[in-house]
Structure formats: structure tokens, C-alpha cells
N, C-alpha and C positions, 0 to 999 in steps of 0.2 A: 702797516698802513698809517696807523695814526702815533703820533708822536706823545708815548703815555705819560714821559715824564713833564714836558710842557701841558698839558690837562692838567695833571695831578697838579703842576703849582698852581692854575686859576681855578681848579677843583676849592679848592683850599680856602679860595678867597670869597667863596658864595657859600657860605654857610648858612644853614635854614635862618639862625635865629636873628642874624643880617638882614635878612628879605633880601638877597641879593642877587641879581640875573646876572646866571654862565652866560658871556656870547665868547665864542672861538673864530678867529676868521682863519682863510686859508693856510695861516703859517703852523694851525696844528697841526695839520697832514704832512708825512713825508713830501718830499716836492715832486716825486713822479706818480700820487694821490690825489692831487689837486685840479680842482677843475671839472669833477666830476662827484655825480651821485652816488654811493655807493651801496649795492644788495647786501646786507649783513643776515639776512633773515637764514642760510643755512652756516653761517657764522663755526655754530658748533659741530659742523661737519666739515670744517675746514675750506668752504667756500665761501670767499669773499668777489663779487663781480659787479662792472658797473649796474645800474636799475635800468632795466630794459623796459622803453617808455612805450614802445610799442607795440608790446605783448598784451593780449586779449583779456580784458579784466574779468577777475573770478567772480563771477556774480549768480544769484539763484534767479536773474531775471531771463527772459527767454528773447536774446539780445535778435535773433532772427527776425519772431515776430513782431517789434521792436522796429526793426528795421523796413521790414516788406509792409508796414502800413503806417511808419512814420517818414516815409521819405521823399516825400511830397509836402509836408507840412511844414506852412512858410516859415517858422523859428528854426533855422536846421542847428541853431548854433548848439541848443536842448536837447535836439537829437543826439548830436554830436558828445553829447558832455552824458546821454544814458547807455551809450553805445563806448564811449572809452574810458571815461569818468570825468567827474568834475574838476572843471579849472580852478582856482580862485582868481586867476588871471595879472595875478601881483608876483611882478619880476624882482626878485627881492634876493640880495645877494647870497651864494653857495657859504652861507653861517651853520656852526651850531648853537643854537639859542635855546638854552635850557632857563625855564620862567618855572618859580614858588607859585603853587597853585594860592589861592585867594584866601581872608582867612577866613571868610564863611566857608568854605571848604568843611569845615570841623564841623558844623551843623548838619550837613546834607550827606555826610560823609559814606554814611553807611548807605542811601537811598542810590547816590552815585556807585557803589561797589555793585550795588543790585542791579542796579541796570545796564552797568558794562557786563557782567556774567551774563544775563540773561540776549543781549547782542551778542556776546561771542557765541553763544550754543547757536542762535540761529543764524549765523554766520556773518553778519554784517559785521562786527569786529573780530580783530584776532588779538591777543594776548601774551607779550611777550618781555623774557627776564633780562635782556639786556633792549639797546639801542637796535629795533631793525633795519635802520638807514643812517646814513652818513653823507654828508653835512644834512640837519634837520633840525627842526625847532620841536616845542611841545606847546600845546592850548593849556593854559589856566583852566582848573575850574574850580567851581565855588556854588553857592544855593542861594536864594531871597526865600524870603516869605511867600509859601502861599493865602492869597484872600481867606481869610473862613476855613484854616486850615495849617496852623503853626505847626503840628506836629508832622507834616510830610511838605517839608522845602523844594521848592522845583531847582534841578540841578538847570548850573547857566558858566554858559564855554566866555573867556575872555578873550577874543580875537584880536582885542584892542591892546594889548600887553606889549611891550611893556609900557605906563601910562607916561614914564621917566624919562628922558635923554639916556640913551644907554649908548656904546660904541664898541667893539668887539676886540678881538686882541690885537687888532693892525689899524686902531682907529676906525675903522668904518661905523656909521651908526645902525642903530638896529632896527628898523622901519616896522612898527607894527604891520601886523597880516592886514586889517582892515584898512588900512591907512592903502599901503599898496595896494590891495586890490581897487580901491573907489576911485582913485588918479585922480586928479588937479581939476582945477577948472578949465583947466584950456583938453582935457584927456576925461570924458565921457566913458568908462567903459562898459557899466550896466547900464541897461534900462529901467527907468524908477520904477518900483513898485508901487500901482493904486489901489488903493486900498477902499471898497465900498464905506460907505459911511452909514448912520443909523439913519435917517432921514430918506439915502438912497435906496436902502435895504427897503423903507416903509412904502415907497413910491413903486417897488417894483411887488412889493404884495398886493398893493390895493389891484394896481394892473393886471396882475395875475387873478385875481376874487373875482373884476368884472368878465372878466376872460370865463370862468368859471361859472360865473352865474347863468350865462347865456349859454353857454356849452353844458352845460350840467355836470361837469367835473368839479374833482375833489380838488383844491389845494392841499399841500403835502409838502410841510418845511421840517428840516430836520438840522443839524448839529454836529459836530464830534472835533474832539480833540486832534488830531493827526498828527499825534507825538511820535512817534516812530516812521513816521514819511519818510524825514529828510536822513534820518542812519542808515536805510536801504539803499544810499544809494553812495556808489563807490567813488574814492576818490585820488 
């Protein structure tokens, strides 16, 4: 299916110590390959097939329930994305875009290995020794600083990769993920995110206190991280 020796020469040419981004566009694939996604995941059992986009995603969520009390709720499009999985909605051409993780990478490195093992055992990740799809890109990652806390880096994905003019082996360019998915100004495709402000958060205590004082209930604010929300959910 794939044409190993045209890889191997732009394999060649992206050598780590380069920082250099693989992109392959359709003339790696043999020509009756092309044009399609391809399933490698049982690869080593001799099956190669297109990615069947409409098979029922693996998930430990209880997609039923899910469904028989989200299916009325005006966002269907939500619905729609926890029931088959997540789009990123960026039409971004059948490439393989293989990107140098970042070079804080080095810092956070080990915290990163820890938390991809500990997602694959509970099953939101899977783990694998070659490519499981074809044509496919990969996400950067790399770590910052955490505040009050140098020694455990918060691991952070670069969706924005590559930051360069990059263009793939037939010319074409290589459109970040983020870039695609956000479209132009005249092409809306999400809805912005609002975000409470400290002010707004303080207006809606006070509200809630007098609410409280009259009724004789308790206000009751709480907190949490919900760092693991968004890997639960397939994509």
C-alpha cells in the first residue's frame, strides 16, 4: 500500500536534529491506495482496510443512556460528537504529517509517559508500535511550568504545529489542525467560548448569600481540576 521507498528518501530528510516536519501527500501511496483512510490497527495480522467511519465508537460510556435523555437537548451537535465521537471539523487534506514533539518535551517527559500509561489501562488511550492509520498526522507535545510547582510540568498538545510554512511532497501546504478547524472570518464554525470572569463569579455569590440568608441555606462553592474530562472522550 504505501510506497516504502519514496518514504524512506523524505524519511531521510527530517532528521530529529533538523527539527524537520515529514509531510507526504498522496503520491506516497500506491495509486489504487489513495484517496482513502486507511485501518492499520490489525496490520500485524495481515489486515489492512479502509477506516470504517461509521462503526459504533469503543467507549466505557453508556452511549444508550446518553442518548434516551440527551435527545431533546437543544445542542444536538454535543450530542452528536459523545455518541460517535469528536469532530475537529477541519477539512484538511488526506496528508501524512509527522511533527518533532517540542523541545520542552524533555522536561515533562517522564510526567507525559505517566499519563499516557495510566489512560491506556483505563482505556481512553490505546498504544501502538507502528502507524495505526494512514494518511494521519501526529500532535506535538511538550510541558510549561507549573505556578508554585517546577518540579511537575503540566504536559501541553500543540495543535497549532506546524508554526512554519511547511508543504508536503506534491506541494500542497500543510494547514495546522487549529488553523482548520477555527475557518476564516467569513466561516464561523464553533461557538466562542464564555468564560465567567472574577467579578461575574463575585456577583453571582453575593446573589446566591442573599438568596441564602432569607431561606436559611447554606452556600456551598467548590473547585476541581477536570483534567481528565476531555481524554474520556473519543475521537
Amino acid at each position: 500500500m504505501i510506497d516504502l521507498a519514496r518514504m524512506q528518501m523524505y524519511g531521510e530528510k527530517a532528521g530529529r536534529k533538523y527539527n524537520k516536519v515529514l509531510a507526504l501527500g498522496q503520491d506516497a501511496f500506491v495509486p489504487r491506495a489513495r484517496g482513502i483512510v486507511w485501518d492499520l490497527r490489525q496490520a500485524d495480522k495481515g489486515v489492512i482496510v479502509p477506516l470504517d467511519f461509521g462503526k459504533q465508537i469503543d467507549t466505557h460510556w453508556n452511549l444508550d443512556y446518553i442518548w434516551d435523555n440527551l435527545k431533546h437537548y437543544p445542542d444536538q451537535e454535543l450530542v452528536s460528537m459523545l455518541l460517535q465521537g469528536v469532530q475537529y471539523k477541519a477539512d484538511l487534506d488526506l496528508q501524512i504529517v509527522l511533527l518533532p514533539h517540542l523541545i520542552s518535551f524533555g522536561a515533562g517527559c517522564k510526567l507525559i509517559q505517566k499519563e499516557v500509561m495510566e489512560y491506556a489501562e483505563k482505556g481512553w488511550y490505546s498504544i501502538h508500535d507502528f502507524l495505526p492509520f494512514l494518511p494521519m498526522r501526529n500532535i506535538p507535545r511538550g510541558s510549561t511550568p507549573r505556578t508554585g510547582d517546577a518540579s511537575r510540568p503540566r504536559p501541553t498538545s500543540d495543535g497549532g504545529a506546524p508554526r512554519n510554512p511547511v508543504a508536503d511532497s506534491v506541494g500542497a501546504p500543510v494547514i495546522p489542525l487549529n488553523v482548520a478547524s477555527k475557518g476564516d472570518k467569513d466561516e464561523q464554525k464553533w461557538t466562542p467560548e464564555i468564560k465567567p470572569r472574577v467579578r461575574e463569579m463575585m456577583v453571582a455569590i453575593a446573589l446566591f448569600r442573599y438568596l441564602a440568608f432569607h431561606t436559611g441555606e447554606q452556600v456551598l462553592i467548590m473547585t476541581d481540576d477536570e483534567k481528565v474530562c476531555f481524554n474520556q472522550v473519543r475521537f
